[in-house]
C-alpha positions as CSV (number, residue, x, y, z in Angstrom):
1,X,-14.9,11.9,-5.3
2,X,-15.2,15.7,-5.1
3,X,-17.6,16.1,-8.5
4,X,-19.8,13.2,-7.2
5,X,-22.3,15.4,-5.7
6,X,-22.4,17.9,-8.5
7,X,-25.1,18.2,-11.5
8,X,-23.5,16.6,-14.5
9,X,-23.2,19.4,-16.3
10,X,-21.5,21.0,-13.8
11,X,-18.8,17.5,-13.2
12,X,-16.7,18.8,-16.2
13,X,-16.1,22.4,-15.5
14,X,-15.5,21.1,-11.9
15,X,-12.3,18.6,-13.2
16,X,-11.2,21.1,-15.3
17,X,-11.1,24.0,-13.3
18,X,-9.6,22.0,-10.5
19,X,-7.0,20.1,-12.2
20,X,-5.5,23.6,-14.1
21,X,-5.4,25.3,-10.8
22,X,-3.6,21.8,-9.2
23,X,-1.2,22.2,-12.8
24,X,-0.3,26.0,-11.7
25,X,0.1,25.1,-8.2
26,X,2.2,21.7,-8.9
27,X,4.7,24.1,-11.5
28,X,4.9,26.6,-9.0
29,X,5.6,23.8,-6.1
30,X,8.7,22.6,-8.8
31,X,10.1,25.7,-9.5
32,X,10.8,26.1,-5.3
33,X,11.0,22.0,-4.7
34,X,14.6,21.9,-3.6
35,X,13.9,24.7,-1.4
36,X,10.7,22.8,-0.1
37,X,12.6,19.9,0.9
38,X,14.6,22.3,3.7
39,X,11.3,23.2,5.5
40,X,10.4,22.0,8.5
41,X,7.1,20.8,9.1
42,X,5.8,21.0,5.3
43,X,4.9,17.5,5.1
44,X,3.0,17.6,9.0
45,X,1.3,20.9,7.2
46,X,0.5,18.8,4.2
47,X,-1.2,15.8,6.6
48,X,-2.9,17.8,8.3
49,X,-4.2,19.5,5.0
50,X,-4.9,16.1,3.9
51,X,-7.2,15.0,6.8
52,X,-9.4,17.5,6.6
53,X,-9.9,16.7,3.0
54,X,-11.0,13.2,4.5
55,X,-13.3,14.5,6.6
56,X,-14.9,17.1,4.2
57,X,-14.7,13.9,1.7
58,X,-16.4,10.9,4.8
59,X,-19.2,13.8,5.3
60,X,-20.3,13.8,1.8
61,X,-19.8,9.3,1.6
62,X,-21.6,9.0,5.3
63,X,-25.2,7.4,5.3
64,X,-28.0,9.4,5.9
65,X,-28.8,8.3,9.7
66,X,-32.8,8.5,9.3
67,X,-33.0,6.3,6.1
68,X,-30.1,4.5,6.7
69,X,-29.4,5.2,3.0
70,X,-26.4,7.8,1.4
71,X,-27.6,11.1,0.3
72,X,-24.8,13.5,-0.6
73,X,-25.5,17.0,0.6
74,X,-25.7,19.5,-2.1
75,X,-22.2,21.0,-3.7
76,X,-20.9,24.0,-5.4
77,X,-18.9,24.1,-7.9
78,X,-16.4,26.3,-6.4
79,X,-16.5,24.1,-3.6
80,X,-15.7,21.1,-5.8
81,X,-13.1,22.4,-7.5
82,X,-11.4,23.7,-4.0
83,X,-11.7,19.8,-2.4
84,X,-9.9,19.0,-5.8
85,X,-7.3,22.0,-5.3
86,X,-6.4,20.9,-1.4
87,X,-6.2,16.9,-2.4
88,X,-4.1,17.8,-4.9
89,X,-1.7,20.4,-3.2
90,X,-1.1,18.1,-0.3
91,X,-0.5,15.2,-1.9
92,X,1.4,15.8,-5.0
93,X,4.3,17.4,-3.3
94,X,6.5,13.3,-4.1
95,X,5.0,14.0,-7.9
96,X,6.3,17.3,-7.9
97,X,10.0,16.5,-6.2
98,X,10.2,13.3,-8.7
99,X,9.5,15.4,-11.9
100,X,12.1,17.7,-10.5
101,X,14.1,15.6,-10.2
102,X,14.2,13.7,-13.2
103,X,14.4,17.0,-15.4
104,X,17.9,17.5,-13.8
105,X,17.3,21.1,-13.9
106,X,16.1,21.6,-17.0
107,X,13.3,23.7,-16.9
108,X,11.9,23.0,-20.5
109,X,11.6,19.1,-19.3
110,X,10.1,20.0,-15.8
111,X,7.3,22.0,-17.4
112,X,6.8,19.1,-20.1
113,X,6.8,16.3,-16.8
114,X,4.6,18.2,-15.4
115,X,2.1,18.8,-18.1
116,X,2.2,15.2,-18.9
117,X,1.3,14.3,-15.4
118,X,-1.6,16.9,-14.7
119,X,-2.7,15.1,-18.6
120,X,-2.8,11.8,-17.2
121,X,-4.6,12.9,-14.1
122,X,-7.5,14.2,-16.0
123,X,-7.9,11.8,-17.9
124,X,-7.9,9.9,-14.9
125,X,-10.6,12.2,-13.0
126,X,-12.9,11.6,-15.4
127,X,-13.0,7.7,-15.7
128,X,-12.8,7.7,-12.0
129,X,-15.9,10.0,-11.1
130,X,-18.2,7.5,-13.6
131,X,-17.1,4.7,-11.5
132,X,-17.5,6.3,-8.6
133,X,-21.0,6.7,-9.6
134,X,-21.9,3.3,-10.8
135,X,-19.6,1.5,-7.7
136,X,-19.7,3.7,-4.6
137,X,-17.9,1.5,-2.6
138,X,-14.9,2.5,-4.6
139,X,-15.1,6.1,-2.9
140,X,-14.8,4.3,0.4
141,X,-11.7,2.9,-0.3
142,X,-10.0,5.8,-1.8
143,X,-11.1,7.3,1.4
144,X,-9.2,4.8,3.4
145,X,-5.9,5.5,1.1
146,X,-6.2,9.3,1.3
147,X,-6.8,8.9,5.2
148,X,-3.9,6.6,5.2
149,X,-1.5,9.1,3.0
150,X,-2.9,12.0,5.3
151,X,-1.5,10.1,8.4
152,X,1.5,8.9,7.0
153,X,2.5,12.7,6.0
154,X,1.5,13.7,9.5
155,X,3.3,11.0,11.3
156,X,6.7,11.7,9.1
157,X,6.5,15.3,9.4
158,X,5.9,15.2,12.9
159,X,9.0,12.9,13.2
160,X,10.9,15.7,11.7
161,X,9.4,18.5,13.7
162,X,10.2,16.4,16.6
163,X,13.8,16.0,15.7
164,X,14.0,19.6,14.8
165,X,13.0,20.7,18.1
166,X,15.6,22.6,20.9
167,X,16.5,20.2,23.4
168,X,15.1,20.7,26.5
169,X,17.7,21.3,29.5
170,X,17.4,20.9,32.8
């Protein structure tokens, strides 16, 4: 959903450029995950992160209110490829923590997981932004799941703020 108001020529370089800075940022998120886990409020952080991704994301999908008809509002590249760098950072924090996981400290088989994964999510991308275009109802429902990830985050981490907080006394 972030290319889809980009030239085409411009959809590619957008992809690529935000899916190797979401590979650096999701290798430097496992080389710290354990550490990540201790800190309070990352996932509430993360939501909130998330959300206004959504919003950035429900401008661009909203109708046009004097033709009643959806005209996406001219995009940057660098602003494409930063929508794509936020999405990703907030929500690939489980993807990270299950790679590191399953490499059981092996760095060699971390890096590889995590190649594999920021791979498959091209590849994804790609297919993903020609459907979008053909079928734009699809970008209205992967709204709806990011906005539903974004408050799930927020409502966990806030949970864990909440217990984390001093008690009041009296």
């Amino acid at each position: 959903m972030a290319v889809a108001g980009l030239p085409k020529a411009q959809k590619r370089k957008a992809i690529i450029g935000g899916i190797a800075g979401a590979a650096v940022i999701r290798i430097l998120l496992a080389l710290v995950a354990l550490e990540l886990l201790a800190v309070i409020g990352l996932m509430l952080a993360g939501g909130v992160l998330l959300l206004w991704v959504c919003w950035r994301m429900y401008r661009e999908l909203r109708p046009d209110k004097r033709h009643g008809v959806t005209i996406a509002p001219p995009k940057s590249l660098a602003s494409a490829m930063l929508q794509i760098l936020l999405a990703d950072l907030s929500m690939s924090l489980d993807n990270v923590l299950a790679v590191a996981g399953a490499s059981n400290g092996h760095t060699g088989v971390l890096v590889v997981g995590l190649v594999v994964s920021v791979v498959m999510m091209a590849v994804a991308a790609s297919l993903i932004a020609r459907l979008l275009e053909r079928f734009r109802w699809i970008a209205w429902v992967g709204l709806t799941i990011v906005l539903f990830v974004a408050c799930k985050l927020i409502f966990e981490g806030g949970e864990d703020v909440w217990h984390h907080l001093p008690a009041a006394t009296p």
